[in-house]
C-alpha positions as CSV (number, residue, x, y, z in Angstrom):
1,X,0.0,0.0,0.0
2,X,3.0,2.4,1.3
3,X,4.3,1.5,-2.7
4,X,1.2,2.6,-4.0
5,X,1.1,5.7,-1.8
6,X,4.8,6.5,-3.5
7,X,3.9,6.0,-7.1
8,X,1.0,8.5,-6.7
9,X,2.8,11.3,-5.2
10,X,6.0,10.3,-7.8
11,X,3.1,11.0,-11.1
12,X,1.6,13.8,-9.1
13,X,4.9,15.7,-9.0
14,X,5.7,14.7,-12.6
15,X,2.7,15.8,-13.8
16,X,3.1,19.6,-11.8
17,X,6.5,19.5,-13.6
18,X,5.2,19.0,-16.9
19,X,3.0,21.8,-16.7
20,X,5.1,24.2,-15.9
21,X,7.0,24.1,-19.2
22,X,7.2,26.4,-21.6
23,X,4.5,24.6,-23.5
24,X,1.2,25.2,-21.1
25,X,-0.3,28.1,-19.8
26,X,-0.6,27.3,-16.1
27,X,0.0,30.5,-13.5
28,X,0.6,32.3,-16.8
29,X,-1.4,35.4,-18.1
30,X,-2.7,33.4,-21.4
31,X,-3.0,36.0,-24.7
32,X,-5.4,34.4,-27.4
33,X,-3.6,35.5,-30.9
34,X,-4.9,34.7,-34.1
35,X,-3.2,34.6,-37.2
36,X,-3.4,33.5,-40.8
37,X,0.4,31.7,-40.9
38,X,0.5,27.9,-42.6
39,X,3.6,26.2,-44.2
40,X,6.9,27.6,-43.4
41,X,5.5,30.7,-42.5
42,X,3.6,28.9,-39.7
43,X,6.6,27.2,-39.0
44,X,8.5,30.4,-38.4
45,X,6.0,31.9,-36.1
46,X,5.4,29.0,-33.8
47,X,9.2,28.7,-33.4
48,X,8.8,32.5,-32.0
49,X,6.3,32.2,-30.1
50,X,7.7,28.9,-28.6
51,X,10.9,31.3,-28.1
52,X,8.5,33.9,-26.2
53,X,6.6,31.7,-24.0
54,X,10.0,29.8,-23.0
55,X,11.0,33.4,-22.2
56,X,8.6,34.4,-20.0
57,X,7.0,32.9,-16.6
58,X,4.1,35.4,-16.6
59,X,2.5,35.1,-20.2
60,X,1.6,32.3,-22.2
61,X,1.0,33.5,-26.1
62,X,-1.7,30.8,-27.4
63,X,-1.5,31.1,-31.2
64,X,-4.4,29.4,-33.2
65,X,-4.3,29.4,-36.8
66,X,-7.3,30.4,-38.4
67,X,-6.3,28.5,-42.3
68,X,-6.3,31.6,-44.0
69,X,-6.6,35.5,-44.5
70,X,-10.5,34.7,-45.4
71,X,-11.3,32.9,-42.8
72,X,-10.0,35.2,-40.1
73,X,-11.5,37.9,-41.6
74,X,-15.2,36.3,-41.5
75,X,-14.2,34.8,-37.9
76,X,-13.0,38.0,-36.9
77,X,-16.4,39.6,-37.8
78,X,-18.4,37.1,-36.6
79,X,-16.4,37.2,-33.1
80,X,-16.1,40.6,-32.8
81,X,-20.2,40.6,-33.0
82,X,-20.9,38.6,-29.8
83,X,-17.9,39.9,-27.8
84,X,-15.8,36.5,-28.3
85,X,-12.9,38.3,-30.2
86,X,-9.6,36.7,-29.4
87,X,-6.8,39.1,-27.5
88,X,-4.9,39.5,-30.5
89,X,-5.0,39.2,-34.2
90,X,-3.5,40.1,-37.7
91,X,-5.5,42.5,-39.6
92,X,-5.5,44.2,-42.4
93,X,-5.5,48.2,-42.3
94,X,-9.2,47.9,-44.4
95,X,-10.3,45.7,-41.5
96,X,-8.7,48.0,-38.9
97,X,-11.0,51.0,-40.1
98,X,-14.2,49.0,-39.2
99,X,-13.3,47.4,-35.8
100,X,-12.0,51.3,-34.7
101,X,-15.6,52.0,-35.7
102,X,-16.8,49.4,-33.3
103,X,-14.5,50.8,-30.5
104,X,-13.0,47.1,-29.9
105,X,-9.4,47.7,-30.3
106,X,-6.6,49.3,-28.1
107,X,-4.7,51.6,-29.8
108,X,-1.1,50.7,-29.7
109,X,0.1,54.3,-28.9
110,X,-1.8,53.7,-25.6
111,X,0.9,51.1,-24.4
112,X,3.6,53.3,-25.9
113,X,2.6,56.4,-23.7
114,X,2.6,54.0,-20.7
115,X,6.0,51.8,-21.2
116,X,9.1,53.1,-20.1
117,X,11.4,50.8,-22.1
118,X,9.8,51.7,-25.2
119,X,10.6,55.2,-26.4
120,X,11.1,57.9,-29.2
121,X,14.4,56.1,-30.2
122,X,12.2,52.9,-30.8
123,X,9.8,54.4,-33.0
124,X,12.1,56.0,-35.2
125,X,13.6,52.8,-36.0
126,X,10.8,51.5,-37.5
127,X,10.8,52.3,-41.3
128,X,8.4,55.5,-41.5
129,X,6.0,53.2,-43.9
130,X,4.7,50.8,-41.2
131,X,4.3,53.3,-38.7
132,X,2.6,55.7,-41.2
133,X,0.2,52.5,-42.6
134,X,-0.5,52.0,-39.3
135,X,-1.8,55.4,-38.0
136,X,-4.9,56.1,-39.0
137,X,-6.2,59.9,-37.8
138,X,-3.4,60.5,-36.2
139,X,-3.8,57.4,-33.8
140,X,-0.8,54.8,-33.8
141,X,-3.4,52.1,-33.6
142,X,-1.9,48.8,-35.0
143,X,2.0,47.6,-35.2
144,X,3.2,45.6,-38.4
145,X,3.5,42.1,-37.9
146,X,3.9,40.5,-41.5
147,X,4.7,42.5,-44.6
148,X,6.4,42.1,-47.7
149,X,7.0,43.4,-51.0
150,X,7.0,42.6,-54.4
151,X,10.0,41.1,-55.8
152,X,11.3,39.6,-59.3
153,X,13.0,36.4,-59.2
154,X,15.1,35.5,-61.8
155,X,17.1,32.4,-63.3
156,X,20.7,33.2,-63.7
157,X,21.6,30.7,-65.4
158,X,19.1,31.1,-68.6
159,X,20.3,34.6,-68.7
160,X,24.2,33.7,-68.9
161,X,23.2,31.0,-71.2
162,X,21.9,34.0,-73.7
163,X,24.9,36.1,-73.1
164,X,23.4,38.2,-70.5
165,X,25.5,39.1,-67.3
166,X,23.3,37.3,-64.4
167,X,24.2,39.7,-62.0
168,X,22.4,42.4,-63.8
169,X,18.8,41.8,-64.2
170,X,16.5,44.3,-65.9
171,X,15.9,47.6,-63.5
172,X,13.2,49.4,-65.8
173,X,9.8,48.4,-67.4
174,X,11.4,48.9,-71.1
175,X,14.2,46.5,-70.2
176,X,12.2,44.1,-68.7
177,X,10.3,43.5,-71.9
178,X,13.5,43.8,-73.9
179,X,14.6,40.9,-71.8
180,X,11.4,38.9,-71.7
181,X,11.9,39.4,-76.1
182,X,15.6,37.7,-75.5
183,X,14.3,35.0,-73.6
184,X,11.1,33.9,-74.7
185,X,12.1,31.1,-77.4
186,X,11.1,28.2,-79.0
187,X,13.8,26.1,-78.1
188,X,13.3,23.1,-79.7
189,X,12.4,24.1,-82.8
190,X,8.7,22.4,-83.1
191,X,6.9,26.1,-83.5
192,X,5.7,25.8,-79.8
193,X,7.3,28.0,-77.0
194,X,8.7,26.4,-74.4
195,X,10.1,29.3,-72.6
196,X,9.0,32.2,-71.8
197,X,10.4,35.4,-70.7
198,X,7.8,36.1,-67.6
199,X,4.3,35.4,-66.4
200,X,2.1,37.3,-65.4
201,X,-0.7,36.8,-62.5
202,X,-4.2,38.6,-62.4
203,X,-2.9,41.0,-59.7
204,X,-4.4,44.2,-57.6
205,X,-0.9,44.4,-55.9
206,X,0.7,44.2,-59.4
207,X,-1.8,47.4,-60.7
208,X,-0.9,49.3,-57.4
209,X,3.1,49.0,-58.2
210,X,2.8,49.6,-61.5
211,X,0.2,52.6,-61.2
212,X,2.7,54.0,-59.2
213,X,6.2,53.7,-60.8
214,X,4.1,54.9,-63.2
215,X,3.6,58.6,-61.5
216,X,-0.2,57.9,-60.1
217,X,-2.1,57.2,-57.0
218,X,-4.4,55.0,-55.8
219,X,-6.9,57.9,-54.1
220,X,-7.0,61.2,-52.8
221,X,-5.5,61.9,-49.8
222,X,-8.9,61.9,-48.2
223,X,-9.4,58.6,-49.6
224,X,-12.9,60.1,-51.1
225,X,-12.3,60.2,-54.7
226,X,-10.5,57.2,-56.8
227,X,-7.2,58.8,-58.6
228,X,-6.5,55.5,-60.5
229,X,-8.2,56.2,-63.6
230,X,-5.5,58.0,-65.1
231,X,-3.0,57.8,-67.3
232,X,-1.0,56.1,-65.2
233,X,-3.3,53.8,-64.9
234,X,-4.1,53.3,-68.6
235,X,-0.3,53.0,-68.2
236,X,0.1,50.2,-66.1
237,X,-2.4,48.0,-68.0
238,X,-0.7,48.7,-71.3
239,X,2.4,47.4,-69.7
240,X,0.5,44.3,-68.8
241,X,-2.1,43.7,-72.2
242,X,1.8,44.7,-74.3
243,X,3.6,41.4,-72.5
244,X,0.4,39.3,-73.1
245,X,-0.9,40.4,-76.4
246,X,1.3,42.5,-78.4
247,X,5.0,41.3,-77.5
248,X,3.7,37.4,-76.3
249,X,6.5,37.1,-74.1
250,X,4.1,36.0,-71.2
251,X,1.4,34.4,-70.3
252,X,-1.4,34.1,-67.7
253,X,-0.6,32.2,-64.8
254,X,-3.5,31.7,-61.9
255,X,-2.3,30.1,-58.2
256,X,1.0,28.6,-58.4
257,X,1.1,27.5,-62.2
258,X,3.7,30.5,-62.4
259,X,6.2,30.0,-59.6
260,X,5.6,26.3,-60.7
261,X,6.7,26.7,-64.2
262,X,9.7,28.9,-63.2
263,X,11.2,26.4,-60.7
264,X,10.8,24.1,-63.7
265,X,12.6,26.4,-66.0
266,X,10.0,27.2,-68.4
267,X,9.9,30.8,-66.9
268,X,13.2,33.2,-66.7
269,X,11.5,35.9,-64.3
270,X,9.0,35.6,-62.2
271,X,7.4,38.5,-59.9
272,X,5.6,37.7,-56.4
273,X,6.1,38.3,-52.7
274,X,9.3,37.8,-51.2
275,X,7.9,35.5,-49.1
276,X,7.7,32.7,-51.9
277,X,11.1,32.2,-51.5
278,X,10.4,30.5,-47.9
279,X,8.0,28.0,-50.6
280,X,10.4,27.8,-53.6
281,X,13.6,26.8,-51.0
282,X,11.4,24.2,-49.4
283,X,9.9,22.9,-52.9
284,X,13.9,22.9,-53.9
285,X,15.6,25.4,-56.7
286,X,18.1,23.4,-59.2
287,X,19.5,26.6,-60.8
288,X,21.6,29.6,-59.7
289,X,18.4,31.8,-58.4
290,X,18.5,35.9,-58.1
291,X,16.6,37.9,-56.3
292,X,16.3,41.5,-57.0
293,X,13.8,44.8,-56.7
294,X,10.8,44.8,-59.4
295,X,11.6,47.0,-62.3
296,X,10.6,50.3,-62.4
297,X,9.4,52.9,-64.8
298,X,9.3,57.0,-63.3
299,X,9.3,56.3,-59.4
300,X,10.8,53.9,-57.6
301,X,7.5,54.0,-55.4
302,X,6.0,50.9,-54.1
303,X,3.2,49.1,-52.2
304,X,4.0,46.9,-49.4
305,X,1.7,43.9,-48.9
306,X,0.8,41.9,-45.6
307,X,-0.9,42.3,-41.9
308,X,-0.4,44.0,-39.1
309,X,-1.3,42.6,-35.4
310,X,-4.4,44.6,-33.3
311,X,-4.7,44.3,-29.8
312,X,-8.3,43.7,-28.7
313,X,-10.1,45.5,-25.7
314,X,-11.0,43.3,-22.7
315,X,-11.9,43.7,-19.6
316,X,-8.6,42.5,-18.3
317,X,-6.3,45.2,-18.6
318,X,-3.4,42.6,-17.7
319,X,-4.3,40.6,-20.2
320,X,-4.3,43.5,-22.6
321,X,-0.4,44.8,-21.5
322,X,0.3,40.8,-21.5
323,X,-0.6,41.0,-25.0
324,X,1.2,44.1,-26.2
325,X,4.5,42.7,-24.5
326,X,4.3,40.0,-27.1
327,X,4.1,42.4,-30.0
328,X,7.1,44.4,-28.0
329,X,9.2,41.6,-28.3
330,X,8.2,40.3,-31.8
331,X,9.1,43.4,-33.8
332,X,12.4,44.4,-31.3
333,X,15.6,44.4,-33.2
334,X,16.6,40.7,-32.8
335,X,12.9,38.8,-33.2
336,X,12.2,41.3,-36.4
337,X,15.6,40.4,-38.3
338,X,14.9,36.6,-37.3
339,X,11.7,36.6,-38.5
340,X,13.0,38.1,-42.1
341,X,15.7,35.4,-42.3
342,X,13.7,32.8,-41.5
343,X,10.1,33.7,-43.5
344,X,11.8,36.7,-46.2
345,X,8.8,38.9,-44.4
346,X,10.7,42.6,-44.4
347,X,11.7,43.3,-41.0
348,X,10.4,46.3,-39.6
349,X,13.0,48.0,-38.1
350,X,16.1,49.6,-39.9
351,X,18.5,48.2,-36.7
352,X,17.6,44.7,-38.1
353,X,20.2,44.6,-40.5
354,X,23.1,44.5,-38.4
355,X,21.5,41.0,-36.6
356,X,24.0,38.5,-38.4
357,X,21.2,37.1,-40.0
358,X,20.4,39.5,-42.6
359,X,24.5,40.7,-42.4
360,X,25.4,37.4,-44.1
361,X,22.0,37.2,-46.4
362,X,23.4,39.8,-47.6
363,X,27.2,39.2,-48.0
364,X,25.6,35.8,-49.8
365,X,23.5,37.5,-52.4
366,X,24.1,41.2,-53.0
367,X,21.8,42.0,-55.5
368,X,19.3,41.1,-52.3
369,X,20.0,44.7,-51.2
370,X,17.6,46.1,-54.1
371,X,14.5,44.0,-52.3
372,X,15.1,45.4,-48.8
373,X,15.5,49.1,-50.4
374,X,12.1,49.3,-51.8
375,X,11.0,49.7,-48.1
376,X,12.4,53.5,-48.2
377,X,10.5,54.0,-51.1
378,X,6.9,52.0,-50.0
379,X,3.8,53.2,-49.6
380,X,0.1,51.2,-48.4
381,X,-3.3,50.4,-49.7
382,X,-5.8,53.0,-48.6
383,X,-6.7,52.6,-45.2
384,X,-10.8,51.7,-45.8
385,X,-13.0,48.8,-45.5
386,X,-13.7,49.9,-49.3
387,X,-10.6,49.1,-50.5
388,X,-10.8,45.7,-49.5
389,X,-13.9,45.0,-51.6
390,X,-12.4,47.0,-54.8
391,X,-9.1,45.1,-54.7
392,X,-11.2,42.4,-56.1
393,X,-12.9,44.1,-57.8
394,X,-10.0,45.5,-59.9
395,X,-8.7,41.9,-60.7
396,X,-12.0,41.1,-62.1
397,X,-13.8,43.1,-64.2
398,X,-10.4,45.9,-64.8
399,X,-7.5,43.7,-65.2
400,X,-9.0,40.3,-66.2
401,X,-10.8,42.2,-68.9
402,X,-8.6,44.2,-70.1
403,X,-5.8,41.8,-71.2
404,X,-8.7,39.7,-72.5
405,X,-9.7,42.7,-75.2
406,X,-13.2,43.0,-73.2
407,X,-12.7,46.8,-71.9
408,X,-10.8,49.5,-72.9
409,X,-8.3,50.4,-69.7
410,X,-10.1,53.6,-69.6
411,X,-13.9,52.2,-69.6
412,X,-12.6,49.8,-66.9
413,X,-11.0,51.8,-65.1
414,X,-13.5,54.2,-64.9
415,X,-16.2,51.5,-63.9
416,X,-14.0,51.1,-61.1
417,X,-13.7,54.4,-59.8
418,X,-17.2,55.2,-60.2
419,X,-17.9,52.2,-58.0
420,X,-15.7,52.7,-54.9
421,X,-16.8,56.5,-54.5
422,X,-20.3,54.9,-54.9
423,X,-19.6,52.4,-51.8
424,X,-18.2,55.6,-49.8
425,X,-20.6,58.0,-50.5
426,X,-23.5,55.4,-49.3
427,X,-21.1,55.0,-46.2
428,X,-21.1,58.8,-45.4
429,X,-24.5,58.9,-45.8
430,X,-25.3,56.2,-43.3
């Protein structure tokens, strides 16, 4: 009996010591964070959260992945409706105008104003686009969490193959075509093509970039009227419909096809986020790959892409400070430059290239350097729920139609403009 006696207090105390590691929640402050992260990007932000709640014996950081950015938008919503929203979340800034409507966030600049070991200096490190994109009427109300920008891949080894130096891919619109021309060939002779010089996607983000290099805007600075339907808009879709249609040196690609056919070969640049590099290394590249800043045409102005993280009010204000401690550490110098190397996300602050991990990123690829410079030239979506919908909306009846001969660029554009001041005129009204 005295054995039995021994064995239970033996698995009693082995339990207790089990749950006290960094893995459970027990006498911790426990921060509910949502997020939209699968594959190795998942991978990446378990390992840090796995790092924070090792570090800490007061919070526990329980990240649940929501599948994706759709689904923990309409979760979100739904949540947000009965009062169930979760401590912490990515958002998008379109989403953030509508729960700052609701009053059911905590502006970050509240925890700022109130934390002694964050200061000016802090701020200023930050690269002035994610603060700006996260400010919204003055208010510093979200932090960024996951953003990227648009970059061109390229295969260095079909461009030394037709005499041109791999090191120095195209750098403007006019010789990105040129190049696309060079490489887009018929290779074995059978009057097919079997390589091409790009592809292209149906993409909003890909307007935006191009709309501005080309000299436009997106809106007004009031984000009341649409400034798109310009000639730097008509501008960007020529670029497009005159790769597809006129020069044929691309084609369409939807999902993956494209980042597909240019691991394969079949495609010598390729432009997407710089986060497909976390899924190209992991599906394996078999050629000398380079990395470089999308070409450009007047500006080198830019459009970053990705989340930031909102802190959600609760009646638990410890709970609340537990959670912006979390977002503290994740975009401090160190966390910010490992997250980069480890997902190619851009890290937020300008002290996160001297972490070793980006130092010898960069010592290992140089023409790298172009990608992470596009962040002093970036700008942001516009910062209303409208935008969301009109994103879409662009992709399919603009863009898709466009290259297809349907719509002029102007009609479409137009159609497009006169629909989102629509949507926000019916909102002011309201």
């Amino acid at each position: 009996m005295r054995g039995i006696k021994i064995f239970i207090i033996i698995f009693v105390l082995l339990i207790t010591a089990c749950g006290q590691k960094s893995g459970s929640s027990a006498g911790k402050t426990e921060v509910v964070f949502w997020h939209a992260m699968g594959g190795p990007l998942g991978d990446a932000l378990t390992q840090l959260v796995d790092e924070f709640n090792s570090s800490r014996d007061d919070i526990f950081i329980k990240a649940i992945n929501m599948g994706n950015y759709t689904a923990l938008s309409q979760k979100l919503m739904a949540s947000i409706q009965t009062g169930n929203q979760p401590n912490l979340s990515q958002a998008y800034e379109a989403w953030t105008a509508n729960m700052i409507e609701g009053d059911v966030l905590v502006p970050v600049s509240d925890f700022i104003e109130q934390d002694p070991d964050f200061g000016p200096e802090d701020l200023q490190d930050f690269f002035p686009v994610f603060i700006n994109s996260n400010t919204i009427n003055g208010k510093l109300w979200t932090f960024p969490f996951n953003k990227s920008v648009m970059v061109m891949y390229y295969n260095k080894d079909i461009l030394f193959q037709n005499n041109i130096d791999p090191d120095k891919p195209p750098v403007t619109w006019s010789e990105f075509r040129d190049y696309c021309r060079i490489l887009t060939q018929d290779k074995d002779g059978d009057g097919v093509i079997d390589q091409h010089g790009t592809s292209l996607k149906i993409s909003a983000w890909k307007f935006e970039n191009l709309l501005l290099q080309a000299g436009g805007e997106i809106m007004s600075e009031d984000n009341k009227t649409a400034l798109f339907n310009s000639e730097a808009g008509i501008l960007a879709l020529d670029f497009l419909t005159n790769i597809l249609n006129v020069d044929k040196t691309g084609y369409l690609s939807p999902g993956y096809e494209g980042q597909n056919d240019f691991l394969a070969s079949k495609v010598a640049m390729y432009e997407d986020s710089s986060v497909s590099l976390a899924y190209m290394q992991r599906t394996g590249i078999d050629f000398n790959l380079g990395v470089a800043a999308i070409p450009v045409k007047d500006t080198r102005r830019n459009v970053i892409s990705g989340t930031n993280v909102a802190i959600f009010r609760t009646n638990d204000k410890k709970v609340e400070n537990a959670a912006w401690e979390f977002v503290k550490w994740f975009t401090a110098t160190e966390q910010t430059a490992k997250w980069s190397g480890l997902t190619y996300y851009m890290p937020v602050r300008k002290s996160a290239f001297e972490e070793e991990i980006l130092k010898n990123r960069m010592s290992e690829s140089p023409e790298i350097a172009s990608v992470y410079d596009q962040l002093n030239y970036a700008t942001f979506e516009p910062q209303i729920s409208e935008w969301f919908e009109t994103r879409k909306y662009l992709e399919e009846h603009v863009i898709e139609r466009v290259v297809r001969g349907i719509l002029t660029p102007q009609e479409a554009l137009d159609n497009a403009a006169r629909r989102i001041e629509e949507m926000i005129n019916e909102e002011d009204d309201k």
